[in-house]
C-alpha positions as CSV (number, residue, x, y, z in Angstrom):
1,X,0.0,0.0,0.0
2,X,1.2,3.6,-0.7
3,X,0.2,6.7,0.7
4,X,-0.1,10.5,-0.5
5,X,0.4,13.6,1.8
6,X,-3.2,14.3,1.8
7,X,-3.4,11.2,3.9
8,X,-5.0,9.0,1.2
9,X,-4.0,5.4,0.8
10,X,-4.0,3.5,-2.6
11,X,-4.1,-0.3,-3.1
12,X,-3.3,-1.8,-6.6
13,X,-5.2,-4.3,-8.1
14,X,-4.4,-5.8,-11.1
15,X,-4.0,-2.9,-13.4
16,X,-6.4,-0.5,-11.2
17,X,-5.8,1.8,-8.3
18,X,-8.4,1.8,-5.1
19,X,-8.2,4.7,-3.7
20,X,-9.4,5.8,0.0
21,X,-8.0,7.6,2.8
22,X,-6.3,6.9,6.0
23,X,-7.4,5.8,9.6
24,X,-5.6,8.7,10.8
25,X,-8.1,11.3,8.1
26,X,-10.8,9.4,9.2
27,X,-10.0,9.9,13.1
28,X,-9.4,13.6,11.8
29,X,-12.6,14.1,10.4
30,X,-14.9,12.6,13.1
31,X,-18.1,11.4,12.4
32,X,-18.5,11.5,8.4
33,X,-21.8,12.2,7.6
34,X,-22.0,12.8,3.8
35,X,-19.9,11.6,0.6
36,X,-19.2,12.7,-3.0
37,X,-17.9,10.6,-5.1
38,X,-16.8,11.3,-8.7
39,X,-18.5,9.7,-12.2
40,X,-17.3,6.4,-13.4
41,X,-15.3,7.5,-16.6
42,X,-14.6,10.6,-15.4
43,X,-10.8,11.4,-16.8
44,X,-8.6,12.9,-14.2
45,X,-5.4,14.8,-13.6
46,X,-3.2,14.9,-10.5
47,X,-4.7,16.9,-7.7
48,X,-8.2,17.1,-9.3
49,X,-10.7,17.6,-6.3
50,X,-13.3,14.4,-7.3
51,X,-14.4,13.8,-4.0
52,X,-16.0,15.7,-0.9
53,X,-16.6,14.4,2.3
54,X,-18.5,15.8,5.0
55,X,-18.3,15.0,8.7
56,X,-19.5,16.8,11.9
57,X,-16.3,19.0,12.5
58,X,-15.9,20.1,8.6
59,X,-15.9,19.7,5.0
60,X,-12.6,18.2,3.0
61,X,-11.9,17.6,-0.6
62,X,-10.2,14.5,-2.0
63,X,-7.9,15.1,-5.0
64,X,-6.8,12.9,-7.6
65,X,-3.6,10.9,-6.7
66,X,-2.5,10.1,-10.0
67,X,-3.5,11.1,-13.4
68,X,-5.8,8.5,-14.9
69,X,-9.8,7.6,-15.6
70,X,-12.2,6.6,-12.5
71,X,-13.4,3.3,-13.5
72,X,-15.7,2.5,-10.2
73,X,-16.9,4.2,-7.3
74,X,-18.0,2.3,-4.0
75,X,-21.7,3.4,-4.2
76,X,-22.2,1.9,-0.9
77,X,-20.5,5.4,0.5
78,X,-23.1,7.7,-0.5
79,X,-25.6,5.3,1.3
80,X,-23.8,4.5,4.4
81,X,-21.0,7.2,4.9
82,X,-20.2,5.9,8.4
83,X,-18.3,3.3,6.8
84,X,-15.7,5.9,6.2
85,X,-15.1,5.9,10.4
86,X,-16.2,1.9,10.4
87,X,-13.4,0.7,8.3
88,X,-11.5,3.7,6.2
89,X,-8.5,1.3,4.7
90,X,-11.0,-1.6,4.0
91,X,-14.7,-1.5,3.0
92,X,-14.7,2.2,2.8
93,X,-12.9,2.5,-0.3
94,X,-13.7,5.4,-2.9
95,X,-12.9,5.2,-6.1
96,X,-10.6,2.7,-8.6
97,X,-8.8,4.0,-11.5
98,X,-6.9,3.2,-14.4
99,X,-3.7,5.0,-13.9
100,X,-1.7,6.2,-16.7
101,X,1.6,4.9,-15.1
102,X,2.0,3.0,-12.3
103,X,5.6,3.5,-11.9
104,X,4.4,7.0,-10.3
105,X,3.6,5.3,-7.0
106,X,7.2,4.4,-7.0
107,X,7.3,7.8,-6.0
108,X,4.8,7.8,-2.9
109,X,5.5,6.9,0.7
110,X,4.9,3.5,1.7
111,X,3.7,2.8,5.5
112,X,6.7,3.2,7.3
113,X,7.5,7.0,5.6
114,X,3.3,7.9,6.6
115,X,3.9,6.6,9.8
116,X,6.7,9.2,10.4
117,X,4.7,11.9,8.6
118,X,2.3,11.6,11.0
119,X,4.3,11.0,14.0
């Protein structure tokens, strides 16, 4: 698993990227009580805001972590955002995409780096 900045992890499967974010955003946030999610085919670039997610203490945007086309969203967010506190790195994923090169998560922190990152 890698991890961006903006505290998002991403998990690859096969030739896809799931994309969700991090126990530690999720504690951040508090109770999450609404979800965006972006359009299946959606083309996206680096940094992109696709997502919103609203919780209790405040609003936050999710950005694109790698340019590429959303394939699947986990429609089960919109329905039951809690799932976002319930299990952020497992059922609670966002979106996949199809990545126009993997090798750029060669660049990202792996769990050890985010671990320090967030101390």
């Amino acid at each position: 698993m890698k991890y961006t900045e903006d505290h998002e992890w991403l998990r690859v499967e096969g030739d896809l990227v799931v994309v969700g974010i991090t126990d530690h955003a999720s504690e951040q946030l508090g109770d999450v009580v609404f979800v965006e999610l972006p359009e299946p085919g959606k083309a996206v670039s680096k940094d992109d805001e696709i997502c919103v997610i609203e919780s209790v203490k405040a609003a936050s945007d999710i950005r694109a972590p790698l340019d590429g086309e959303i394939v699947e969203v986990n429609g089960d967010l919109a329905d039951n955002p809690s799932m976002v506190n319930e299990d952020p790195t497992g059922k609670a994923w966002f979106f996949k995409m199809k990545v126009a090169d993997l090798s750029a998560l060669d660049g990202m922190m792996d769990e050890a780096a985010y671990k320090d990152l967030i101390g």
